[in-house]
N, C-alpha and C positions, 0 to 999 in steps of 0.2 A: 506593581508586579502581578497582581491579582488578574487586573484587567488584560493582561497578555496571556498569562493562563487559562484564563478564561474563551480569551479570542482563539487562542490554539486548542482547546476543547470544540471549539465552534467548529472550526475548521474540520477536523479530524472526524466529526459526527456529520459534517457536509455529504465531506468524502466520503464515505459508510454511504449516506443514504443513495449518491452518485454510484458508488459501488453496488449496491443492491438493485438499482433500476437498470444497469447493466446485468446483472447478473439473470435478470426476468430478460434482458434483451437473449442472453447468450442462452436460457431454456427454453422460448422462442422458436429461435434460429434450430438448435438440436433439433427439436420437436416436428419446425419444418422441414428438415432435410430427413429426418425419418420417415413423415409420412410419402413426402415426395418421391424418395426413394422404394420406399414398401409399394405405394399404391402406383406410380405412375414410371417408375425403371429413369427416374430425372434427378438430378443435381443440380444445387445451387454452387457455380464456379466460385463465389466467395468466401462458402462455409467454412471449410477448411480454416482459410486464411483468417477471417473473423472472427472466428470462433476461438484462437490464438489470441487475438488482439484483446479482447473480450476476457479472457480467462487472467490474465497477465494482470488485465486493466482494474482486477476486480480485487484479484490480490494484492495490490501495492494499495488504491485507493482506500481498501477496507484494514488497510494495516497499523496505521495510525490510531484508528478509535479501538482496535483491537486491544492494541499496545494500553492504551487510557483503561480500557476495561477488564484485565486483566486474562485477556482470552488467551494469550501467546503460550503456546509449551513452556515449562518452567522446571531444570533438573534444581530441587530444594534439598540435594543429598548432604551439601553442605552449610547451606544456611540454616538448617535446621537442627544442626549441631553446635552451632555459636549463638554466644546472645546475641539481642535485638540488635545492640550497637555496630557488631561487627554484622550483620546480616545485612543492614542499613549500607555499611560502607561497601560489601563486598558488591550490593545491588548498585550503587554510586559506582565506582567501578566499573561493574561490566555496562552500566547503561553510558557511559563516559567511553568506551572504546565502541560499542555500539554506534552511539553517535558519532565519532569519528568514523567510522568505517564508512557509516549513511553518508557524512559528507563527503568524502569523498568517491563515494560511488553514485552521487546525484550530482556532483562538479564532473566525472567522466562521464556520464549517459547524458549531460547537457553538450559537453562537448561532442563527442558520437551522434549525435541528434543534429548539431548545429552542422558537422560535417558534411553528416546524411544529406540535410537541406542543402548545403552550398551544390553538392554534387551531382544536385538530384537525383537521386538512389530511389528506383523504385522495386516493390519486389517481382520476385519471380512469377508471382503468380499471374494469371490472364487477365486481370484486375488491374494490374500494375502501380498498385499504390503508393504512391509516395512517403516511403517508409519516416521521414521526418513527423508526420504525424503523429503516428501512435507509440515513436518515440518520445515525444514532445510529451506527451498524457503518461509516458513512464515516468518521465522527470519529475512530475506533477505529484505521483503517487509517492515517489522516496521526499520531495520536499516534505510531503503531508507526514513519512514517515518520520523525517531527519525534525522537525516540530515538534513530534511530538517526543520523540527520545530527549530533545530537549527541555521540554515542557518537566518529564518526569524525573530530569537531573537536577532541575530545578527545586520542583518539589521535595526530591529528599536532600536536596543542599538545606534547604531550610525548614524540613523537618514536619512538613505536611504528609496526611494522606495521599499514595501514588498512585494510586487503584478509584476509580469512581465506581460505583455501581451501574451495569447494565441499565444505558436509560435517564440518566440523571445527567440533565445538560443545565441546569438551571448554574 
């Protein structure tokens, strides 16, 4: 069980890093359509459109190792009123309809993706991208999520630490 734990730690600190060289792609991208736009009166016809994909792409894939590192918003109004025991369950609990919700909203954007693809759905923009793609990389990012929510049901089924420390992939 360790060794899956571990592998979905792996995984989810991938994603993050995948997440973070997007994220320098999408300050990049800004940075060029600013100066472009200030100095030269010109647009990149993609920006827009990527800088979407980009932003989306950054947030799912970096959600995962977020979720392991305890970064996620957290209302503690009521955990903090109960002992450890019931705090534990209330967390088991919501990370248990959590990840049911992941699954199935990574079983529908698989589907919606796979449809995109069959129909060839591209977008509006002059780009015309074929929007299956960076649905396919959404998928990508809620599996990474639906992992690791599972990862962390695990751990407090059996009564480990759910939280790692910023950093600690060993």
């Amino acid at each position: 069980m360790n060794a899956i734990l571990k592998g979905i730690d792996r995984i989810c600190f991938l994603a993050a890093g995948v997440a973070a060289v997007l994220l320098g792609g999408l300050f990049v991208l800004g940075i060029t359509e600013i100066v472009l736009r200030s100095a030269f009166s010109i647009s990149l016809p993609f920006s827009a459109e990527y800088s979407g994909y980009l932003l989306v792409l950054v947030l799912f894939l970096g959600s995962g190792w977020t979720l392991s590192t305890a970064g996620h918003i957290r209302v503690s109004l009521l955990s903090e009123h109960v002992t450890v025991k019931t705090a534990r369950l209330l967390d088991g609990v919501s990370t248990a309809i959590a990840l049911t919700v992941s699954v199935i909203l990574t079983v529908a954007l698989m589907s919606y993706a796979y449809g995109t693809w069959v129909r060839g759905t591209v977008s509006y923009y002059s780009s015309e991208t074929p929007l299956a793609y960076p649905q396919a990389l959404l998928v990508v990012g809620l599996i990474v999520l639906t992992l690791a929510l599972f990862a962390r049901l695990i751990r407090l089924f059996i009564g480990v630490s759910v939280d790692m420390p910023h950093g600690d992939q060993s």
